[in-house]
C-alpha positions as CSV (number, residue, x, y, z in Angstrom):
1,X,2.1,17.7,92.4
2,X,4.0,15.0,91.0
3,X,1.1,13.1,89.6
4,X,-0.1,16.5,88.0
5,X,3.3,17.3,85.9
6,X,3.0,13.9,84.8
7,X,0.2,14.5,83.3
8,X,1.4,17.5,81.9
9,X,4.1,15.9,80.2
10,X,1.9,12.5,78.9
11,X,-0.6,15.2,77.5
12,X,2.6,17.4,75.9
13,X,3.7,14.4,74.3
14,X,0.6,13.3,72.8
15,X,0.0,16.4,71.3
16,X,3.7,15.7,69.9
17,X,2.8,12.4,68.7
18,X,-0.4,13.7,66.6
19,X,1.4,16.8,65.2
20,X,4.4,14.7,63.9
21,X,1.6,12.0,62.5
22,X,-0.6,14.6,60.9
23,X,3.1,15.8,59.1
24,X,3.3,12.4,58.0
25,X,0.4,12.1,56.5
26,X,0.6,15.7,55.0
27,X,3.7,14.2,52.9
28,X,1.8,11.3,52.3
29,X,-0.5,11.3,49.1
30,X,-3.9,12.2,49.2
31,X,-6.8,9.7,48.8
32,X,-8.0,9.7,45.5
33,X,-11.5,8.7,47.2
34,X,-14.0,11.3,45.1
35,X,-15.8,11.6,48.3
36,X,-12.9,13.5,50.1
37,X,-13.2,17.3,49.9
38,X,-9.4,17.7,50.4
39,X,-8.3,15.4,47.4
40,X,-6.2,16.8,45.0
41,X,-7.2,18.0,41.6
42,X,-5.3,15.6,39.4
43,X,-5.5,16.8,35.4
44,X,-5.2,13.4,33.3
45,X,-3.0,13.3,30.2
46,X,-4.9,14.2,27.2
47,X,-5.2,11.6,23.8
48,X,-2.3,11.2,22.4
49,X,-4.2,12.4,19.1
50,X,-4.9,15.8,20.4
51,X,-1.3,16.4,21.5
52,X,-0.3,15.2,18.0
53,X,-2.4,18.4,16.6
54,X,-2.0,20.9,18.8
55,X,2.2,20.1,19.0
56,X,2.1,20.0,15.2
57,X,0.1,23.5,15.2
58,X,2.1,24.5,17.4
59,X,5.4,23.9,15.4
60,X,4.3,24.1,11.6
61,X,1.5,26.1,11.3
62,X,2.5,29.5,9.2
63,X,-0.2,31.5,11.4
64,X,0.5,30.0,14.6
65,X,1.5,33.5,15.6
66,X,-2.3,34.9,15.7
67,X,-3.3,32.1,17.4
68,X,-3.6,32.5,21.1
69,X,-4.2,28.9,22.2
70,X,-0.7,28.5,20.4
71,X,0.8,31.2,21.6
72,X,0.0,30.6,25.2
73,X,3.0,30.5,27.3
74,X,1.3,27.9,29.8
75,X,0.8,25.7,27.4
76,X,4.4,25.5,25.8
77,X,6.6,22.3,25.8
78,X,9.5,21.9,28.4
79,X,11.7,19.2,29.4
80,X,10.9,17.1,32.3
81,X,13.6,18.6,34.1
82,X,12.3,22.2,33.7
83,X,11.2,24.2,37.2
84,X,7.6,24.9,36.0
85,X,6.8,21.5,33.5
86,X,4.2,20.0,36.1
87,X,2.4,23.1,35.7
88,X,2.5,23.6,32.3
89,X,1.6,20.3,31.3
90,X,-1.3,20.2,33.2
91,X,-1.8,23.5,32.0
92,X,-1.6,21.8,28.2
93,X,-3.6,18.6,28.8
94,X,-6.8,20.7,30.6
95,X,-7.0,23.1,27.0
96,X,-6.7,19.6,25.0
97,X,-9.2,17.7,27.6
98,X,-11.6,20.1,26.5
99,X,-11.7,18.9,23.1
100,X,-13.2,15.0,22.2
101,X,-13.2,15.3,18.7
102,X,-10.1,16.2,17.1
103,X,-11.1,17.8,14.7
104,X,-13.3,20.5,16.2
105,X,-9.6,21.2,18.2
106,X,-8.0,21.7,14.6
107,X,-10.5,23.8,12.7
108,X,-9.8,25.8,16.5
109,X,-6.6,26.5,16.3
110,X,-7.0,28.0,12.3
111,X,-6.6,31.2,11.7
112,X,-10.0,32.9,10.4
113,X,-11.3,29.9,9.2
114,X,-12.9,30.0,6.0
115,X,-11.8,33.1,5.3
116,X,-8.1,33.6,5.2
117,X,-7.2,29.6,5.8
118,X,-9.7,28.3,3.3
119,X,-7.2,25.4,2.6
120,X,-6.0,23.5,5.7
121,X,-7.7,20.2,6.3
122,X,-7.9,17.3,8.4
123,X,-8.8,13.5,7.7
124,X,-9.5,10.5,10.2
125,X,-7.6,8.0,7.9
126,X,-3.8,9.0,6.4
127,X,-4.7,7.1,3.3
128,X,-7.2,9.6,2.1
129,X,-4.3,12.6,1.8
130,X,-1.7,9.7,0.3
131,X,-4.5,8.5,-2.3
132,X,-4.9,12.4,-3.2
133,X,-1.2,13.3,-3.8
134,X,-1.4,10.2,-6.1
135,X,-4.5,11.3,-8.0
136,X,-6.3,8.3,-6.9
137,X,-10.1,8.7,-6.1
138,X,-13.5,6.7,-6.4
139,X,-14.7,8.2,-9.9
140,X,-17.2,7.6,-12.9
141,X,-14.0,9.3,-14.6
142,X,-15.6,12.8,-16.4
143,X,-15.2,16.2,-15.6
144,X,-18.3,18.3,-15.5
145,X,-19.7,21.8,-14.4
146,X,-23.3,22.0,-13.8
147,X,-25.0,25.5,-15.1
148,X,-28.2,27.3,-14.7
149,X,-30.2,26.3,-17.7
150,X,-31.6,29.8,-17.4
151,X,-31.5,33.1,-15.4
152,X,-35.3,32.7,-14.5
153,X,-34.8,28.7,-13.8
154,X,-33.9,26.6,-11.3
155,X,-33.0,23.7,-13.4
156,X,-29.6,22.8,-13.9
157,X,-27.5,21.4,-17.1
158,X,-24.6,19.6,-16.6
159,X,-21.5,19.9,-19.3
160,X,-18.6,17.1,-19.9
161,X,-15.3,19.2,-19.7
162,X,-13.4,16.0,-19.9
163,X,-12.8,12.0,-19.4
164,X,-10.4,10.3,-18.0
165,X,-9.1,7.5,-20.7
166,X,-10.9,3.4,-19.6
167,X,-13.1,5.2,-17.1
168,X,-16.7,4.0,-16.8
169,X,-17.6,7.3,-18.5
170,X,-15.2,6.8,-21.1
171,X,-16.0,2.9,-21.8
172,X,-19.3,4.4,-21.7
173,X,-18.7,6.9,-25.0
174,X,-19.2,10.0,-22.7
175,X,-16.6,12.6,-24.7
176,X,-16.2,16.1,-23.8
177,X,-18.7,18.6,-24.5
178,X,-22.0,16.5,-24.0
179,X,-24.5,17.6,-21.6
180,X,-26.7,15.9,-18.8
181,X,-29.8,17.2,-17.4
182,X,-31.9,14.4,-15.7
183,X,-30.4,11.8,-13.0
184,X,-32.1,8.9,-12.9
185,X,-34.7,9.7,-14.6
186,X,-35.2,13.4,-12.4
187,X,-34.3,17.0,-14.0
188,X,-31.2,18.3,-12.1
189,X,-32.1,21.5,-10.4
190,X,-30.5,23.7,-7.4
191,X,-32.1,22.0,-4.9
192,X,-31.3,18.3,-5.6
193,X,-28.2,18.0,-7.2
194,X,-26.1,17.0,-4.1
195,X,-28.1,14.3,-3.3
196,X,-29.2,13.3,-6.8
197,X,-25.8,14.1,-8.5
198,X,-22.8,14.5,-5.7
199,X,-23.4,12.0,-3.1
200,X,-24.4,9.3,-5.4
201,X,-21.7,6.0,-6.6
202,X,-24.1,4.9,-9.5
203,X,-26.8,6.5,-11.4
204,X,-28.1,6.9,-14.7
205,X,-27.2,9.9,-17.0
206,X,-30.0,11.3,-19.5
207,X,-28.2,13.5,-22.4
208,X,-29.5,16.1,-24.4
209,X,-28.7,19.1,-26.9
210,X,-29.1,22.5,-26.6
211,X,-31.3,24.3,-29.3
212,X,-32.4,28.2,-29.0
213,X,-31.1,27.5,-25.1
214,X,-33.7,24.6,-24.9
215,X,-32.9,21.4,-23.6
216,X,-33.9,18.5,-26.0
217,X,-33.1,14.6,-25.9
218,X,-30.8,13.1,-27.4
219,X,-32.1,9.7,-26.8
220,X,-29.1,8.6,-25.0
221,X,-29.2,7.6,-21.1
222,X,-25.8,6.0,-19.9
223,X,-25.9,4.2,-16.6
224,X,-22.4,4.6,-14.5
225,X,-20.8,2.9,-11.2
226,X,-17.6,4.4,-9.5
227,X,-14.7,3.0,-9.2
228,X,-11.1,3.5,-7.7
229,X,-8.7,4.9,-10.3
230,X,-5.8,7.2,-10.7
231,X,-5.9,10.0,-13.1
232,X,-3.7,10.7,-15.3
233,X,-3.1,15.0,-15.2
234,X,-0.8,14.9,-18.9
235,X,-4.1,14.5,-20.5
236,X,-3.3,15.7,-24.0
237,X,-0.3,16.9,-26.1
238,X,0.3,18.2,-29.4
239,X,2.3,19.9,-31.3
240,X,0.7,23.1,-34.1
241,X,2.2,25.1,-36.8
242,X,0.9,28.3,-36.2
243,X,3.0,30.6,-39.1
244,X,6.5,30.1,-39.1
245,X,6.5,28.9,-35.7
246,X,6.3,24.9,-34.0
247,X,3.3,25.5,-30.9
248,X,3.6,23.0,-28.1
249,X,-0.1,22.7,-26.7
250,X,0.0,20.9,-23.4
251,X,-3.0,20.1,-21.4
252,X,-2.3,19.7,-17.9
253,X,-4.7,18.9,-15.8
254,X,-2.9,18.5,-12.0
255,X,1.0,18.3,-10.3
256,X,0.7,15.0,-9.2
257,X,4.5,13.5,-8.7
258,X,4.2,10.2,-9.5
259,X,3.2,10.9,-13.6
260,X,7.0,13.6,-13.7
261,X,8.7,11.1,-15.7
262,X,5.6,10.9,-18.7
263,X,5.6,15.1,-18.5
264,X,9.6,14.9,-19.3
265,X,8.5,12.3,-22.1
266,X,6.1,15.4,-23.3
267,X,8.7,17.6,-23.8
268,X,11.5,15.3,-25.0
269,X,8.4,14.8,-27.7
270,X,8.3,18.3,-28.0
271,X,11.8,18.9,-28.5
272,X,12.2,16.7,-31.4
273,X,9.9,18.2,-33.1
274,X,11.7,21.6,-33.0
275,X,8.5,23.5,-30.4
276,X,9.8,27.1,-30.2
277,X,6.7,28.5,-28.5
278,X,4.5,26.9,-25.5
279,X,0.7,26.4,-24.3
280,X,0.3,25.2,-21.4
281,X,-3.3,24.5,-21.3
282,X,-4.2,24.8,-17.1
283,X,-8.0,26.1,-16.9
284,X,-8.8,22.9,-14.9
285,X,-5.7,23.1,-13.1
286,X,-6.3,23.2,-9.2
287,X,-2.4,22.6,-8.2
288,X,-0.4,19.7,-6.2
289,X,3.2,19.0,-5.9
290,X,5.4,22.2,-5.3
291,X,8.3,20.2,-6.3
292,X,6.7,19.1,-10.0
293,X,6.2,23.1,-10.5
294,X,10.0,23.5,-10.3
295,X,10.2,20.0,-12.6
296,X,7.7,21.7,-15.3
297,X,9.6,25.4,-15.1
298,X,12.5,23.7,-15.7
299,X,11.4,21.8,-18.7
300,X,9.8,25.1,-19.9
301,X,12.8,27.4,-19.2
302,X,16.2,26.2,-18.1
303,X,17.8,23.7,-16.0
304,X,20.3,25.9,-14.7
305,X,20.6,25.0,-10.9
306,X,22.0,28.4,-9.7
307,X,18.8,30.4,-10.7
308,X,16.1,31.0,-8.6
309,X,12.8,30.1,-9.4
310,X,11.0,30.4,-6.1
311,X,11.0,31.4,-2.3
312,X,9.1,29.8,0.8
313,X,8.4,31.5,3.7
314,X,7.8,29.6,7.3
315,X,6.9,30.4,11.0
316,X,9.1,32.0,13.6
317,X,9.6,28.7,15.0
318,X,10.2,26.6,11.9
319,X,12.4,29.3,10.6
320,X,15.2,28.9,12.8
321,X,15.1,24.8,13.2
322,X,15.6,25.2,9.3
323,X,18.4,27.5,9.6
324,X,20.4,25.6,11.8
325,X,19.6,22.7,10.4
326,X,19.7,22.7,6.4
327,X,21.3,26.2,6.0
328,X,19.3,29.5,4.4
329,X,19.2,27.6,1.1
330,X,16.6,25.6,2.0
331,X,14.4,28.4,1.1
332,X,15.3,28.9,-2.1
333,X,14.3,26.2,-4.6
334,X,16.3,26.7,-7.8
335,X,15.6,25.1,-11.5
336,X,16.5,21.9,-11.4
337,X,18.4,19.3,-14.1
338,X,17.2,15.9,-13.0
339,X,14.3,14.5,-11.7
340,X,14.3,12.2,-8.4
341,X,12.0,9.1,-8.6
342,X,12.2,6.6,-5.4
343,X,10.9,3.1,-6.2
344,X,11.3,0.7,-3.3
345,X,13.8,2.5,-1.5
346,X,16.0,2.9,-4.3
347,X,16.5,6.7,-5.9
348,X,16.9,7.6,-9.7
349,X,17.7,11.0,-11.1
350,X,16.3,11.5,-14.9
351,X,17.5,14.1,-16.7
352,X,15.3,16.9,-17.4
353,X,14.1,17.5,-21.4
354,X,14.4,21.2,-21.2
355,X,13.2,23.2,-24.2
356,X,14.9,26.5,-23.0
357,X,11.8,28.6,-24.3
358,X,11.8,32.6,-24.0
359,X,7.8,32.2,-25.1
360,X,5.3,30.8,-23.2
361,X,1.1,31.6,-23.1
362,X,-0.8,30.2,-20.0
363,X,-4.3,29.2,-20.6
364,X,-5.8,29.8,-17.2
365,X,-9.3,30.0,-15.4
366,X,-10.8,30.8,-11.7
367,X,-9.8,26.9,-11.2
368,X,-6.0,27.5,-11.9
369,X,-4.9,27.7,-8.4
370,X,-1.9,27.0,-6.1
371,X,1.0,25.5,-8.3
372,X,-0.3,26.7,-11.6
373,X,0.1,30.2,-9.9
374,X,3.6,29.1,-8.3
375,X,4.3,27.9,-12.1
376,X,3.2,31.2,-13.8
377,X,4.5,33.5,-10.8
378,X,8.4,31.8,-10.9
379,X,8.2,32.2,-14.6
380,X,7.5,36.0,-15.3
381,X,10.6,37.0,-14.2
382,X,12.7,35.0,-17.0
383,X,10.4,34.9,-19.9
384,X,7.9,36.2,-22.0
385,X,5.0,35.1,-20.6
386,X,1.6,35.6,-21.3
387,X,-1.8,34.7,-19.4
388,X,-5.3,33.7,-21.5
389,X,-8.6,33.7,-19.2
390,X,-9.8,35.0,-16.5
391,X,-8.6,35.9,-13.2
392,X,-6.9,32.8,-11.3
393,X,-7.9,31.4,-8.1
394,X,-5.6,33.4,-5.6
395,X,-3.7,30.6,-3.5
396,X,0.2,31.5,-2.9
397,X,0.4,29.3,0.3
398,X,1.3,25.3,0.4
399,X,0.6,22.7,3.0
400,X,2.3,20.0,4.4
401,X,1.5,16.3,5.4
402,X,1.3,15.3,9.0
403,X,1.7,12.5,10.4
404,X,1.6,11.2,14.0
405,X,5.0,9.6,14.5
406,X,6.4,7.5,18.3
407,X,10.0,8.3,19.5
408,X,11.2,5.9,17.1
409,X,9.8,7.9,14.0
410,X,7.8,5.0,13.5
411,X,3.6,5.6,13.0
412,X,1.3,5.7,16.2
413,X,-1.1,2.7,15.9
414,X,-3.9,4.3,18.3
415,X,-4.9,6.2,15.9
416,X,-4.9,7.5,11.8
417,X,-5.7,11.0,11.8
418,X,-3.2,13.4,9.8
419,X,-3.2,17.1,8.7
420,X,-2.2,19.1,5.9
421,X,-2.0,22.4,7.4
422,X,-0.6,25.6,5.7
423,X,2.6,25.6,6.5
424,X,4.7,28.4,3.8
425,X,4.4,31.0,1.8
426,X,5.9,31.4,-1.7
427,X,7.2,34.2,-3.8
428,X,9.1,34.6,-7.2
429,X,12.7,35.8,-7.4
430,X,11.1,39.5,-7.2
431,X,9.4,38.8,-4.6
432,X,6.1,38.8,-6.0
433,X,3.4,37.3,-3.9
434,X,0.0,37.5,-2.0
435,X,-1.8,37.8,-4.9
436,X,-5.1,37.3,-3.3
437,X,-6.9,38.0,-6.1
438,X,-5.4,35.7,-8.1
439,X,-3.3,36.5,-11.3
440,X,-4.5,38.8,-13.9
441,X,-4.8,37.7,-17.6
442,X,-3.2,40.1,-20.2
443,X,-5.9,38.8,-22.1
444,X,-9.5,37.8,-21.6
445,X,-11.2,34.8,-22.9
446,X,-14.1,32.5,-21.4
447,X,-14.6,28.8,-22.7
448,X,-17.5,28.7,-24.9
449,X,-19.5,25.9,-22.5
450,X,-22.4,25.1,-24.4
451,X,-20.5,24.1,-27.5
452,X,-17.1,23.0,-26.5
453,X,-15.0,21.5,-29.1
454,X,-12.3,18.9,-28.2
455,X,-8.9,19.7,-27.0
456,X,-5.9,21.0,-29.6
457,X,-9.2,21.9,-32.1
458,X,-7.5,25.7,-33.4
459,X,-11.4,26.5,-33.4
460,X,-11.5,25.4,-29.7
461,X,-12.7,29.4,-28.1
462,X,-9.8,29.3,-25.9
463,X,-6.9,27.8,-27.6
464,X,-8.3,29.9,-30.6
465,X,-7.6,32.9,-28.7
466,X,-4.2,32.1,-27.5
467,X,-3.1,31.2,-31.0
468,X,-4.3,34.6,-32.0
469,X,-2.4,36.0,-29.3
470,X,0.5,34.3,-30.9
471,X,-0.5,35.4,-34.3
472,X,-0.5,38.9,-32.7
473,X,-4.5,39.1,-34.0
474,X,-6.1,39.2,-30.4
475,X,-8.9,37.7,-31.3
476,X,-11.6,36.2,-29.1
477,X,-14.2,35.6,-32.2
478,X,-15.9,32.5,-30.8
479,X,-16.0,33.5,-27.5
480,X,-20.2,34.4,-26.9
481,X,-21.0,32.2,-29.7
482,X,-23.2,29.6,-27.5
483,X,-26.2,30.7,-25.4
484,X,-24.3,29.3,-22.5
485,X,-21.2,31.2,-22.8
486,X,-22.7,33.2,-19.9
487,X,-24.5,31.1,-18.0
488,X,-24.1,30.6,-14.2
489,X,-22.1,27.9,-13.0
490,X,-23.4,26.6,-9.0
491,X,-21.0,23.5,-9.2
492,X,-17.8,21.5,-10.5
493,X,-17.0,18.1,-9.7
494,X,-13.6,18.9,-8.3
495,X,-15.6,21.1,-5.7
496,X,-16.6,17.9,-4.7
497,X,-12.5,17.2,-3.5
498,X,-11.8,19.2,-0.1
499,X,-8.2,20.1,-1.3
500,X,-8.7,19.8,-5.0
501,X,-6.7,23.4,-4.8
502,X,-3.9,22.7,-2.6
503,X,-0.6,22.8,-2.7
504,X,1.9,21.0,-1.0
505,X,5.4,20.5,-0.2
506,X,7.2,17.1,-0.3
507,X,7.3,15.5,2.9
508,X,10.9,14.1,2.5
509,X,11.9,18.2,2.6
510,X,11.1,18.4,5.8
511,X,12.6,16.2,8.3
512,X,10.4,14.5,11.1
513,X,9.8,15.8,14.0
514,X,8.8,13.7,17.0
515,X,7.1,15.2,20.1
């Protein structure tokens, strides 16, 4: 009997000793030995790359409300200290592990790609979006638009719109208004103009003239190499007498930043010489700097600070960081009086040359996009203003540059990539926007393409029919006069440049924002 509860009791304890072991290892960690059915699922961290776009997304994008990947409450930030952040982390980093290229991720999280966001981009290599706010690109330096010789033809012409001053095409006597048709040595046509033409660094140009809408040599073939240059966008400048009136004709080719200081010089020139009416000359303008629209309205109109010349609208989650952090008048960007360079660190503030104008004529095409709309749009509501052209692109939305910054704002070195997602909307001081159409001429005029005569010529189709405008004739004699005034246009050089129509906000308006 004895012997038997002893048992009992060395068998009760044993069972003890393996039920207090098997809690032991229950609190232990499981092996992470693949074999093992009962390991646990362990979700690795995603790149840092992909956290850097979807956070961003997350936080800047203006659509980031239709998006459900952005919107997902699983995948939202917390603080380490927050009841459910193991979970939602893991959450995040299996929806980012799904992604190995970052891009695919980005162009995921737009909203309708293509067909609302046609704008936002993203590039492997930050230098590529620094180079293009400073105009700087790998060029042969002209400006053409290739046309269909012929409605019943495939082949192609190519026309000179303009060149960019000690450019191979300018060293090379290119000029504005000559026309191309073979490339090395091959007639352009629709099917091998991208790889003949587009994707080419160096090739030889044959020229010709058109007669009855035949192509015929000229004799002249120009060979040309690309090269790295910045373009100038204050291409050309002059100043009319049209009647009793001085005309300041401007052509202004992009709101690039860094050339602000030569615009002001424009209109200081343009002062002096007593300019009571304005053309502003933007039918190859595709946009740029929001912040050198308000420059250019302000030399235009006024440079009183307290009126409004545009509006922004941002996310419901940028909104309110804004708010609290800059105040409401950070969406309103008024005319300004000075202009702030920064050279090495150190800030200068240049008065603004205003001409304080109540006239001004726009002379726009289907390529005036973005801040030539923001320009015309803030405008309206002050002065007389009048549009020359067609229709203009549509684009009321800017971007902003991205960056992937550490905790100590300083740049991530695993990687480049950065974005230029939409990020605002803009209005005028009546609230005028979502033009999707673009902006509607009062008047209409096409450039006469197969004869085009150089810039600040008062024969010149389009300049001729603002100055009748002016005149108050309303002429547009010379528009048709060329068998080409009609032709169909398949490609531009700038549709060559991915954001050759964007727009985009200063990145010192925004403060950075670390993940």
């Amino acid at each position: 009997m004895k012997r038997y509860q002893l048992n009992r009791i060395l068998l009760l304890l044993m069972v003890v000793a393996i039920f207090v072991q098997c809690r032991k290892e229950a609190l232990l960690p499981k092996t992470e030995d693949p074999t093992d059915p009962d390991r646990p699922v362990v979700i690795p961290e995603a790149p840092e790359v992909n956290h850097f776009v979807w956070s961003s997304m997350h936080d800047y994008y203006l659509w980031n409300d239709k998006i459900a990947n952005l919107t997902n409450t699983y995948y939202q930030p917390l603080t380490a200290t927050s009841a459910n952040y193991k979970q939602h982390k893991d959450s995040l980093n299996a929806f980012l592990n799904k992604y190995t290229d970052p891009e695919k991720l980005f162009n995921g999280l737009l909203y309708q790609y293509n067909v609302v966001d046609k704008w936002s981009f993203i590039v492997k290599d930050y230098t590529i979006i620094d180079n293009w706010i400073a105009g700087i690109s790998k060029t042969m330096g002209y400006d053409f638009k290739l046309y269909y010789l012929s409605s019943s033809s495939a082949d192609l012409i190519g026309v000179v719109r303009y060149v960019l001053k000690d450019s191979p095409a300018d060293k090379a006597g290119i000029q504005r208004g000559d026309i191309f048709y073979k490339v090395d040595g091959v007639q352009l046509t629709d099917a091998n103009y991208t790889a003949n033409l587009v994707n080419k660094e160096a090739f030889t140009l044959t020229f010709g003239k058109l007669v009855n809408g035949v192509v015929t040599p000229t004799g002249k073939t120009t060979a040309l190499t690309a090269v790295e240059l910045q373009e100038n966008p204050v291409y050309f400048s002059k100043v009319l007498t049209v009647g009793t009136n001085k005309v300041g004709y401007l052509v202004y080719n992009g709101f690039t930043s860094d050339f602000d200081l030569q615009l002001n010089t424009v209109f200081q020139q343009f002062k002096t010489a007593g300019v009571n009416k304005l053309v502003m000359d933007l039918r190859y303008n595709g946009g740029g700097s929001v912040q050198t629209a308000i420059y250019l309205a302000s030399m235009i109109y006024t440079t009183n600070t307290t009126k409004l010349f545009t509006k922004s609208v941002y996310n419901g989650i940028l909104t309110p960081y804004i708010t609290s952090t800059y105040g409401d008048s950070f969406f309103n960007s008024n005319f300004a009086d000075k202009i702030s360079t920064t050279v090495s660190g150190t800030t200068t503030n240049t008065p603004i040359n205003s001409l304080g104008l109540s006239d001004v004529y726009f002379i726009v095409s289907k390529e005036s996009a973005s801040a030539s709309e923001l320009l015309i749009n803030g405008l309206k509501p002050y002065m007389n203003v009048k549009v020359i052209g067609s229709n203009t692109y549509g684009k009321y939305v800017a971007s902003l540059t991205l960056k992937d910054y550490d905790s100590s704002d300083k740049l991530v070195t695993t990687h480049k990539y950065a974005m230029q997602p939409i990020v605002a909307k803009y209005a005028n001081s009546l609230g005028v926007s979502d033009f999707v159409d673009g902006l509607t001429p009062d008047y209409t005029a096409k450039e006469d393409v197969g004869s085009l005569l150089p810039f600040g010529d008062e024969n010149e189709a389009m300049l001729k029919s603002t100055l009748d405008v002016i005149k108050g004739l309303k002429s547009q004699s010379l528009v048709g006069a060329s068998s080409l005034s009609n032709a169909r246009a398949i490609f531009g050089s700038r549709d060559k440049v991915q954001f050759s129509r964007d727009m985009y906000i200063d990145p010192r308006k925004l403060e950075k924002r670390t993940r």
